[in-house]
C-alpha positions as CSV (number, residue, x, y, z in Angstrom):
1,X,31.1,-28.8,76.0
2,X,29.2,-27.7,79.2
3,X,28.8,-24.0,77.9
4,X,26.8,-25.5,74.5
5,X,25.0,-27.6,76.3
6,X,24.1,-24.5,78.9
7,X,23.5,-22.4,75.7
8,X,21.2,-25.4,74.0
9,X,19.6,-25.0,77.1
10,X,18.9,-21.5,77.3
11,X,17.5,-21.3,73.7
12,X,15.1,-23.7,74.8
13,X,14.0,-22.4,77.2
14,X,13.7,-18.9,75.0
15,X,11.9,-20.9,71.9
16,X,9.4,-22.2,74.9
17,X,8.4,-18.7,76.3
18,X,7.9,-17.4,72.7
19,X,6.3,-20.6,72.2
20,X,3.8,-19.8,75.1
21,X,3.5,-16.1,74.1
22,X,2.4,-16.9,70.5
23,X,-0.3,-19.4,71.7
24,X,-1.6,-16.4,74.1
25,X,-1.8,-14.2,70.6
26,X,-3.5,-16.7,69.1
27,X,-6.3,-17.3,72.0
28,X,-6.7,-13.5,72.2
29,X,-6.9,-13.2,68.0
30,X,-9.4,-16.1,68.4
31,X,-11.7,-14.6,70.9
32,X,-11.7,-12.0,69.0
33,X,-12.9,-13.7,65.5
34,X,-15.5,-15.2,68.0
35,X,-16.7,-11.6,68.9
36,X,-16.7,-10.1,65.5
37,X,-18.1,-12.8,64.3
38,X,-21.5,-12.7,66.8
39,X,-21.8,-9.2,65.5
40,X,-23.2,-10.7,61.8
């Protein structure tokens, strides 16, 4: 049962970078409404 729980684990830890990486998308796709939108 080890090997799950070290595969559980491991997803985690996957889901949690993509997690993170998303969220960086999403700051740069916002500063970029913020910029096209000052161009109005």
């Amino acid at each position: 049962m080890g090997s799950w729980a070290d595969v559980v684990g491991s997803s985690g830890d996957v889901v949690g970078s993509w997690a993170d990486l998303v969220g960086s998308w999403a700051d740069v796709v916002g500063s970029w409404a913020d910029v096209v939108g000052s161009w109005d």
